[in-house]
PDB file of N, H, CA, C and O in Angstrom:
ATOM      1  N   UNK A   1      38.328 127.378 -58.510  1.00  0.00           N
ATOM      2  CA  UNK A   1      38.705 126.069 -58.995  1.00  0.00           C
ATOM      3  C   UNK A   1      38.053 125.036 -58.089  1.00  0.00           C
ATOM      4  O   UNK A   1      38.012 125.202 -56.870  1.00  0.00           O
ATOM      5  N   UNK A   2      37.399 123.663 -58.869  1.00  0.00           N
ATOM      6  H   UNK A   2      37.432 123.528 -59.860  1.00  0.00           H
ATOM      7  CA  UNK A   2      37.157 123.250 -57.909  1.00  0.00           C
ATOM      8  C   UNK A   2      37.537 121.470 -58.112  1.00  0.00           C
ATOM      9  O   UNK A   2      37.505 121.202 -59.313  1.00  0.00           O
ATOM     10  N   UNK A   3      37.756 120.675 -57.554  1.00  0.00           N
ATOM     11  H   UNK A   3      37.781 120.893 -56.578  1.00  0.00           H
ATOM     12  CA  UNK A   3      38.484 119.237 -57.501  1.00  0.00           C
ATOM     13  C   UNK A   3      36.701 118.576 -58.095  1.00  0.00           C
ATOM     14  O   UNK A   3      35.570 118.874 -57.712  1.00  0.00           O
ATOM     15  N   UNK A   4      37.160 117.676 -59.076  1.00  0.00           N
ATOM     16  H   UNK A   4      38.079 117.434 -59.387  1.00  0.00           H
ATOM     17  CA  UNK A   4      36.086 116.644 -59.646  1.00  0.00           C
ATOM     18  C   UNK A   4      36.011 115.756 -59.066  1.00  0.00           C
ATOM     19  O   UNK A   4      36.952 115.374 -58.371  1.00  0.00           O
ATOM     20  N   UNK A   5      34.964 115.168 -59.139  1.00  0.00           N
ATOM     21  H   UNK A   5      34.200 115.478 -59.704  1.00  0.00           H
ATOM     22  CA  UNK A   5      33.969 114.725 -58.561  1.00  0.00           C
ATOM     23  C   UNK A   5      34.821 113.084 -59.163  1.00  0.00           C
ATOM     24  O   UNK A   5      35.220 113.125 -60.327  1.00  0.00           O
ATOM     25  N   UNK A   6      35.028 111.917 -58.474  1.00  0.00           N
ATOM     26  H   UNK A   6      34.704 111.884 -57.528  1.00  0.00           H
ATOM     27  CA  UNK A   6      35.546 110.475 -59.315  1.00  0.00           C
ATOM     28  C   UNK A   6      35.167 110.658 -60.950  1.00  0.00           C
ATOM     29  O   UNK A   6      35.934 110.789 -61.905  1.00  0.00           O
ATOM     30  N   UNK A   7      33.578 110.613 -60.907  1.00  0.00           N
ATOM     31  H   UNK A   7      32.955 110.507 -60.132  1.00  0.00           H
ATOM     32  CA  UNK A   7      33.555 109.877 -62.332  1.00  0.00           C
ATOM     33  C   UNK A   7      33.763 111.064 -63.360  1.00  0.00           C
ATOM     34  O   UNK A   7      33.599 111.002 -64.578  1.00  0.00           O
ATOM     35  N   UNK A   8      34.207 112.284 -62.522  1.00  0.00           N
ATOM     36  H   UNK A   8      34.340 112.334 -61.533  1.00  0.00           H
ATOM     37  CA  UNK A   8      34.482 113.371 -63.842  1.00  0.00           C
ATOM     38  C   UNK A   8      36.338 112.912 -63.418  1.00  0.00           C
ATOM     39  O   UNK A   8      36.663 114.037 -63.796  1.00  0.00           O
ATOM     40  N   UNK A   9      37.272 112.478 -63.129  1.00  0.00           N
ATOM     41  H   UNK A   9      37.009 111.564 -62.821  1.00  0.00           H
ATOM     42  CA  UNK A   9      38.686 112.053 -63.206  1.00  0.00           C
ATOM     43  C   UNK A   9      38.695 111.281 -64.749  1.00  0.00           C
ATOM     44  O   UNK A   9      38.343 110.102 -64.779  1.00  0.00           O
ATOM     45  N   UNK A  10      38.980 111.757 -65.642  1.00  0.00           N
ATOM     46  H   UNK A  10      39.266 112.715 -65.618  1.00  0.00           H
ATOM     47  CA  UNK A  10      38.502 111.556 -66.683  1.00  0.00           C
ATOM     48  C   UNK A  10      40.144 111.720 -68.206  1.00  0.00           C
ATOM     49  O   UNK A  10      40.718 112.809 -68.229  1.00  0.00           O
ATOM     50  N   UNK A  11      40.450 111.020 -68.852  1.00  0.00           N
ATOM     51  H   UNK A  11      39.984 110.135 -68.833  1.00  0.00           H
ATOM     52  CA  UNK A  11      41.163 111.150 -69.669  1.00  0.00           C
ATOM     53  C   UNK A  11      41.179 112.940 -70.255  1.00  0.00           C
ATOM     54  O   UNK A  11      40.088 113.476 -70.450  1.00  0.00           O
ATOM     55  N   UNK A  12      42.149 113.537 -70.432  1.00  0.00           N
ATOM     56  H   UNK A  12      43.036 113.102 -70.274  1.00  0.00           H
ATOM     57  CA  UNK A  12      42.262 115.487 -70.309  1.00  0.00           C
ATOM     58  C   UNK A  12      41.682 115.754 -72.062  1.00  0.00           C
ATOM     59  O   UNK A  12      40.725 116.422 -72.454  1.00  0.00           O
ATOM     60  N   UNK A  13      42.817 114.839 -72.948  1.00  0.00           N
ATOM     61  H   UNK A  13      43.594 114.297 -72.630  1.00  0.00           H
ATOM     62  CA  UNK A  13      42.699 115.037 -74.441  1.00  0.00           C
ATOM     63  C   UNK A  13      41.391 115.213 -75.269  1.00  0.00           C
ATOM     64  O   UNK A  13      41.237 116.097 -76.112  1.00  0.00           O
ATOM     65  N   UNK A  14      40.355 114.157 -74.892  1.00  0.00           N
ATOM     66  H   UNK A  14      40.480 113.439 -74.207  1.00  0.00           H
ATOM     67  CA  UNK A  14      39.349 113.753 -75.569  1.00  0.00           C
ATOM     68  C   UNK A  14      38.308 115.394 -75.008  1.00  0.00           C
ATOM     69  O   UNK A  14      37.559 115.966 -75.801  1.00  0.00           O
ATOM     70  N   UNK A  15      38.479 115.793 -73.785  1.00  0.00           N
ATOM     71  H   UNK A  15      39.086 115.329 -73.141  1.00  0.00           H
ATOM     72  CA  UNK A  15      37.851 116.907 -73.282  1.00  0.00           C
ATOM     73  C   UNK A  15      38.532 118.267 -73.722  1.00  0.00           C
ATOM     74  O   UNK A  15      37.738 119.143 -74.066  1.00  0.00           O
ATOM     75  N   UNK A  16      39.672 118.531 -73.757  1.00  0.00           N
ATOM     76  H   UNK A  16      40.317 117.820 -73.478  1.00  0.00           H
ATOM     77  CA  UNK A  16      40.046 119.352 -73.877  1.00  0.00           C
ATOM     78  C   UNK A  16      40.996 120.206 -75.483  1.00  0.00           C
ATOM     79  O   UNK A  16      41.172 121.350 -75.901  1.00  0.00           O
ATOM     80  N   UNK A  17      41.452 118.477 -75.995  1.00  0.00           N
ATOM     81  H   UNK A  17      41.308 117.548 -75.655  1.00  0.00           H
ATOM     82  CA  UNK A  17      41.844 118.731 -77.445  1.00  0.00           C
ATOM     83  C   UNK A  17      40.791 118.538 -78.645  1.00  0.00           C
ATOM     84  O   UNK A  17      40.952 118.903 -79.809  1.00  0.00           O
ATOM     85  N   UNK A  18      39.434 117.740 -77.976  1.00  0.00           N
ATOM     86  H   UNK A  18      39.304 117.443 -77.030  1.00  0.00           H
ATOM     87  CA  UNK A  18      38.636 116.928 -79.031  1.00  0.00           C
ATOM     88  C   UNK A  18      39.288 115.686 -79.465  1.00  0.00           C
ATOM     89  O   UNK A  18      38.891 115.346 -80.580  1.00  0.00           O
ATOM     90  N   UNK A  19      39.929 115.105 -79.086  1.00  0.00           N
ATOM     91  H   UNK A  19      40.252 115.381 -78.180  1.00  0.00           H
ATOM     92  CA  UNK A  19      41.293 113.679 -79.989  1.00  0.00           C
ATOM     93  C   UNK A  19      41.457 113.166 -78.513  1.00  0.00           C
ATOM     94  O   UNK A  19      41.459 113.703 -77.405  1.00  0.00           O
ATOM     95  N   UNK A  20      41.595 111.858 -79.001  1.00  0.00           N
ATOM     96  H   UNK A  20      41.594 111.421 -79.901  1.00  0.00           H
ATOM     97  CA  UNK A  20      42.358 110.668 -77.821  1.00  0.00           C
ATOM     98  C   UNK A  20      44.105 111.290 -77.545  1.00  0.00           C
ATOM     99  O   UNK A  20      44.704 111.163 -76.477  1.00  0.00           O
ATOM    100  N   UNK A  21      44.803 112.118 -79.092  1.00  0.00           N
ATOM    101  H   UNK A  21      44.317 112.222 -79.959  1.00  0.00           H
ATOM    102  CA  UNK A  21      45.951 111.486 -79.068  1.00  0.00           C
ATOM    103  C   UNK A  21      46.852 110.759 -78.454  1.00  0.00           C
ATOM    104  O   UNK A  21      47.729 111.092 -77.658  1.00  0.00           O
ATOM    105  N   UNK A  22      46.516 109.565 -78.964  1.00  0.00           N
ATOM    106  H   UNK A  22      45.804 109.294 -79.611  1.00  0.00           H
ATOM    107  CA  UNK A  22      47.410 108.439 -78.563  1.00  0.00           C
ATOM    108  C   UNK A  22      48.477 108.465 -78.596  1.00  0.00           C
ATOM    109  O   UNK A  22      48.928 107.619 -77.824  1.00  0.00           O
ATOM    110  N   UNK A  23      49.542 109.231 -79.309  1.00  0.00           N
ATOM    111  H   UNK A  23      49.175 109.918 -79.936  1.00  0.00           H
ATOM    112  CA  UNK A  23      50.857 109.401 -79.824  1.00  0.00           C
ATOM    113  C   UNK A  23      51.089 110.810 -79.191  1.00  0.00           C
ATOM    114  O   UNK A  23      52.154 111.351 -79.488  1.00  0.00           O
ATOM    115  N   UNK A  24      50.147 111.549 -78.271  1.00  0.00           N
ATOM    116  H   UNK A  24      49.282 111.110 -78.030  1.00  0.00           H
ATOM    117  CA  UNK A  24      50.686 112.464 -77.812  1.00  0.00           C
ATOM    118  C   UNK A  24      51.421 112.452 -76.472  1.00  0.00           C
ATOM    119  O   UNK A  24      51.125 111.474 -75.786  1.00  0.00           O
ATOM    120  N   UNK A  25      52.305 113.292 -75.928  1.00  0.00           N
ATOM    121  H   UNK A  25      52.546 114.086 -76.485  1.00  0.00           H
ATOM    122  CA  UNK A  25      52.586 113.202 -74.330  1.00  0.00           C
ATOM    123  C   UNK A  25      51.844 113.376 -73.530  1.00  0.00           C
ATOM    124  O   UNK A  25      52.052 112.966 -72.388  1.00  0.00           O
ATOM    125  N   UNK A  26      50.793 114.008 -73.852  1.00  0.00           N
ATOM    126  H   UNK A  26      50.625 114.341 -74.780  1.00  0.00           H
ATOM    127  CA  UNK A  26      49.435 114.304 -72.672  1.00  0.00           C
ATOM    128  C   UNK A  26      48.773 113.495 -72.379  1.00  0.00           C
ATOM    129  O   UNK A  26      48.022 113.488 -71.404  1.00  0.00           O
ATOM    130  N   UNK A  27      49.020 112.154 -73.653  1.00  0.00           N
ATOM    131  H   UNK A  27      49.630 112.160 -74.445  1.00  0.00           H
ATOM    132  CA  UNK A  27      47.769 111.277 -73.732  1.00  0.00           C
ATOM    133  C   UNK A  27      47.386 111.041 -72.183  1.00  0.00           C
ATOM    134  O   UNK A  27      46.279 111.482 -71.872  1.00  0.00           O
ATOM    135  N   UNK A  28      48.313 110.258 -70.914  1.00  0.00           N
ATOM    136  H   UNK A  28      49.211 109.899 -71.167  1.00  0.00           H
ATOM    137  CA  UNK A  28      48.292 110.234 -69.802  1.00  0.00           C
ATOM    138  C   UNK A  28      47.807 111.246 -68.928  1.00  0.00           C
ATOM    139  O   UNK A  28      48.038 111.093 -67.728  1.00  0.00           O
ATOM    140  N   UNK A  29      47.075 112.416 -69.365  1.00  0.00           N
ATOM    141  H   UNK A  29      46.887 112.540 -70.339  1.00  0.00           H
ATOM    142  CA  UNK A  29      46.941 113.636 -68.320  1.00  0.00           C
ATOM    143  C   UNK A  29      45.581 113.472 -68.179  1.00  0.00           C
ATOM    144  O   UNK A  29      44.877 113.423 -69.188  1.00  0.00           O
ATOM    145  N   UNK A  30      45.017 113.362 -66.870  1.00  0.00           N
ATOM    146  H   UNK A  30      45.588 113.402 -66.050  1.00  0.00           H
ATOM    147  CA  UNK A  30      43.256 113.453 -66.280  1.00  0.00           C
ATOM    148  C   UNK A  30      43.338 114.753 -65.865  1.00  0.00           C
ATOM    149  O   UNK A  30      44.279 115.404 -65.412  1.00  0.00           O
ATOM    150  N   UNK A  31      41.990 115.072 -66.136  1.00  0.00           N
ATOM    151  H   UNK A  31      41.225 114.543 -66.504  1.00  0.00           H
ATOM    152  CA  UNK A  31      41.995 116.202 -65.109  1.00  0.00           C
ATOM    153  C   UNK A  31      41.211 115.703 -63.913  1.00  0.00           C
ATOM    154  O   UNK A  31      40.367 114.822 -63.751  1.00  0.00           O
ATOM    155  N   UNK A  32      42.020 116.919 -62.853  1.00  0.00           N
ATOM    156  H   UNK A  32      42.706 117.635 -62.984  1.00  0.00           H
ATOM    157  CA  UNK A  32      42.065 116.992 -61.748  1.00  0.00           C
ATOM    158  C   UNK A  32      41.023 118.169 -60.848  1.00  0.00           C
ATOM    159  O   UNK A  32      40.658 118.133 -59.673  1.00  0.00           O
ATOM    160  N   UNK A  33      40.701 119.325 -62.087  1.00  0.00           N
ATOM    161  H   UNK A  33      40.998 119.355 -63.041  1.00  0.00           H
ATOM    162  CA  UNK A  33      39.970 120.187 -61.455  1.00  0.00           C
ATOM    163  C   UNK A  33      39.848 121.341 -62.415  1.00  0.00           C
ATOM    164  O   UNK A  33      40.607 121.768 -63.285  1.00  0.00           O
ATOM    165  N   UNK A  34      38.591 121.736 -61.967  1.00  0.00           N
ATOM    166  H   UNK A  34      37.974 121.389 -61.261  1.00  0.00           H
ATOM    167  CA  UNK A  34      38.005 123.025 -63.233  1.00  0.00           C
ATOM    168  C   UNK A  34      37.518 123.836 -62.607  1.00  0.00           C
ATOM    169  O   UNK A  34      37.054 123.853 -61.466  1.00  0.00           O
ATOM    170  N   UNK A  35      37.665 124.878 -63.726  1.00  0.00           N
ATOM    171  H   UNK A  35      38.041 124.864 -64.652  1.00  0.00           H
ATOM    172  CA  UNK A  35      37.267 126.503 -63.452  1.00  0.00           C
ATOM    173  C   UNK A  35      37.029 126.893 -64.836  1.00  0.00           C
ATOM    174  O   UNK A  35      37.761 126.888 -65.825  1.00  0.00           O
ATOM    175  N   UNK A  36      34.936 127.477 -64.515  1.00  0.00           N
ATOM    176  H   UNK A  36      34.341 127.481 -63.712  1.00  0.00           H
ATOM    177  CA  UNK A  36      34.650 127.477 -65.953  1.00  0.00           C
ATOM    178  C   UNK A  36      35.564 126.276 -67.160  1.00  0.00           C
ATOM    179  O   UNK A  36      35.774 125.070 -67.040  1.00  0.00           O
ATOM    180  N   UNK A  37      35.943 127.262 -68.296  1.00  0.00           N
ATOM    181  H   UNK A  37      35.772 128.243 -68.394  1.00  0.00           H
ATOM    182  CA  UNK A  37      36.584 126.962 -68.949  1.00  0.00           C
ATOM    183  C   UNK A  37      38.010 126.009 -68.907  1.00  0.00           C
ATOM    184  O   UNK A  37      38.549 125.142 -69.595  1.00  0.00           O
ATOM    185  N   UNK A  38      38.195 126.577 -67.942  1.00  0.00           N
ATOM    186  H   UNK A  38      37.757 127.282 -67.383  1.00  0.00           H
ATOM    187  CA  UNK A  38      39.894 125.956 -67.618  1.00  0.00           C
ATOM    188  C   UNK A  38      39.618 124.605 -66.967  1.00  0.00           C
ATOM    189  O   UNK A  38      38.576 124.167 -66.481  1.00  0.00           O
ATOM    190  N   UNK A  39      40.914 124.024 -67.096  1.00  0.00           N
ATOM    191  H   UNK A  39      41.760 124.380 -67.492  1.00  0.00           H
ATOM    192  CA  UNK A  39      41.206 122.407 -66.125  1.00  0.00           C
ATOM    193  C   UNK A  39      42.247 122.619 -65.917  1.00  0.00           C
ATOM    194  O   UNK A  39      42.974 123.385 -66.549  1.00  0.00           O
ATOM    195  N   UNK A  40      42.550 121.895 -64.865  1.00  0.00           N
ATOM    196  H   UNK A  40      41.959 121.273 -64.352  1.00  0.00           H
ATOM    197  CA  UNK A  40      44.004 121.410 -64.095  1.00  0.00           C
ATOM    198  C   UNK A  40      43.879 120.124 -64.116  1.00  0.00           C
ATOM    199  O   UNK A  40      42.976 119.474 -63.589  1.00  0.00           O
ATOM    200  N   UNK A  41      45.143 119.567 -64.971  1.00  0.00           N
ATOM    201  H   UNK A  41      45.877 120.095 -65.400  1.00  0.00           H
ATOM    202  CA  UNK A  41      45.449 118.326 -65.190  1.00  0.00           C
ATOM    203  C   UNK A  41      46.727 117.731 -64.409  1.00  0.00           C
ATOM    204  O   UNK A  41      47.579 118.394 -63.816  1.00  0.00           O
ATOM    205  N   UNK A  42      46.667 116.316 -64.546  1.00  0.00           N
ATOM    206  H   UNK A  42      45.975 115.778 -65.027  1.00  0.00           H
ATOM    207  CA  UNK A  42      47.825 115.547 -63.909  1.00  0.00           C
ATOM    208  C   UNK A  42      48.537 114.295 -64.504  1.00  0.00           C
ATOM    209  O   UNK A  42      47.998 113.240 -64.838  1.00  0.00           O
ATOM    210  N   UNK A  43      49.613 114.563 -64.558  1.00  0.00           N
ATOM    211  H   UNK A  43      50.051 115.421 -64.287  1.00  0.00           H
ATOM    212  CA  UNK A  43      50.253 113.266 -65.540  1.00  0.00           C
ATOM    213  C   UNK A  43      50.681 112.117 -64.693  1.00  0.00           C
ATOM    214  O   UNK A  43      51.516 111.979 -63.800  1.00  0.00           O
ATOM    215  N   UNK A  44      49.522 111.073 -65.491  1.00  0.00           N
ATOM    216  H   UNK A  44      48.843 111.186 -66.217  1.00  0.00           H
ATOM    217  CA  UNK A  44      49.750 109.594 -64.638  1.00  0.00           C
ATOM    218  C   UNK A  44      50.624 108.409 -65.073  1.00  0.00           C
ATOM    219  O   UNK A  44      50.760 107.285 -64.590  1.00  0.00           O
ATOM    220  N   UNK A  45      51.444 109.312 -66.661  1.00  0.00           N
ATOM    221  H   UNK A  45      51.334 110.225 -67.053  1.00  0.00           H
ATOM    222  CA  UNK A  45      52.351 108.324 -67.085  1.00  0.00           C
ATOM    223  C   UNK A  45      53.401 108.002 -66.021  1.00  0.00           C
ATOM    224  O   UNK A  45      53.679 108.767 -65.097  1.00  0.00           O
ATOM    225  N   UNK A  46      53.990 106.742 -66.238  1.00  0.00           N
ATOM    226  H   UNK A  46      53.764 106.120 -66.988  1.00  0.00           H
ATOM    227  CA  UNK A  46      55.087 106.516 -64.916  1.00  0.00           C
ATOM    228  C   UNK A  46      56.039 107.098 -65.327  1.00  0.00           C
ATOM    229  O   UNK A  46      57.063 107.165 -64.647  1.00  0.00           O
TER     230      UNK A  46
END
Protein backbone atom coordinates (compact mmCIF):
# COMPACT_ATOMS: atom_id res chain seq x y z
CA UNK A 1 0.00 0.00 0.00
CA UNK A 2 1.22 3.10 -0.64
CA UNK A 3 0.00 6.97 0.63
CA UNK A 4 -0.79 9.42 -2.61
CA UNK A 5 0.94 11.70 -3.69
CA UNK A 6 -1.39 15.58 -2.92
CA UNK A 7 -2.73 15.89 -6.32
CA UNK A 8 -3.79 12.12 -6.43
CA UNK A 9 -5.99 13.08 -2.68
CA UNK A 10 -8.73 13.02 -4.90
CA UNK A 11 -12.71 12.67 -4.53
CA UNK A 12 -13.03 8.19 -3.97
CA UNK A 13 -16.63 7.92 -6.07
CA UNK A 14 -15.81 9.35 -9.46
CA UNK A 15 -12.53 6.78 -9.27
CA UNK A 16 -13.81 4.05 -7.82
CA UNK A 17 -17.79 3.90 -8.50
CA UNK A 18 -17.52 5.75 -12.04
CA UNK A 19 -20.45 8.51 -10.51
CA UNK A 20 -19.93 11.70 -8.41
CA UNK A 21 -22.86 10.32 -6.24
CA UNK A 22 -23.90 13.24 -4.80
CA UNK A 23 -26.72 11.74 -2.76
CA UNK A 24 -24.45 9.07 -1.67
CA UNK A 25 -22.67 8.71 1.93
CA UNK A 26 -19.31 8.23 0.39
CA UNK A 27 -19.75 11.20 -1.62
CA UNK A 28 -17.15 12.80 1.12
CA UNK A 29 -14.55 9.84 0.95
CA UNK A 30 -10.82 10.73 -0.81
CA UNK A 31 -8.63 8.36 -1.09
CA UNK A 32 -5.87 8.12 0.96
CA UNK A 33 -3.81 5.24 -0.51
CA UNK A 34 -3.52 2.38 -3.11
CA UNK A 35 -2.59 -0.99 -3.79
CA UNK A 36 -2.85 -2.08 -7.37
CA UNK A 37 -6.45 -2.26 -7.60
CA UNK A 38 -7.52 -1.40 -4.16
CA UNK A 39 -7.79 2.19 -2.26
CA UNK A 40 -8.01 3.20 1.19
CA UNK A 41 -10.31 5.90 1.66
CA UNK A 42 -11.21 8.59 4.30
CA UNK A 43 -14.36 10.31 5.26
CA UNK A 44 -14.05 14.11 5.35
CA UNK A 45 -17.75 14.69 5.98
CA UNK A 46 -17.98 16.53 9.44
Amino acid sequence: MKIVAPQDFVRANPIIAGTDGEDDRSYNWFIIGESGSQSITIDLAQ
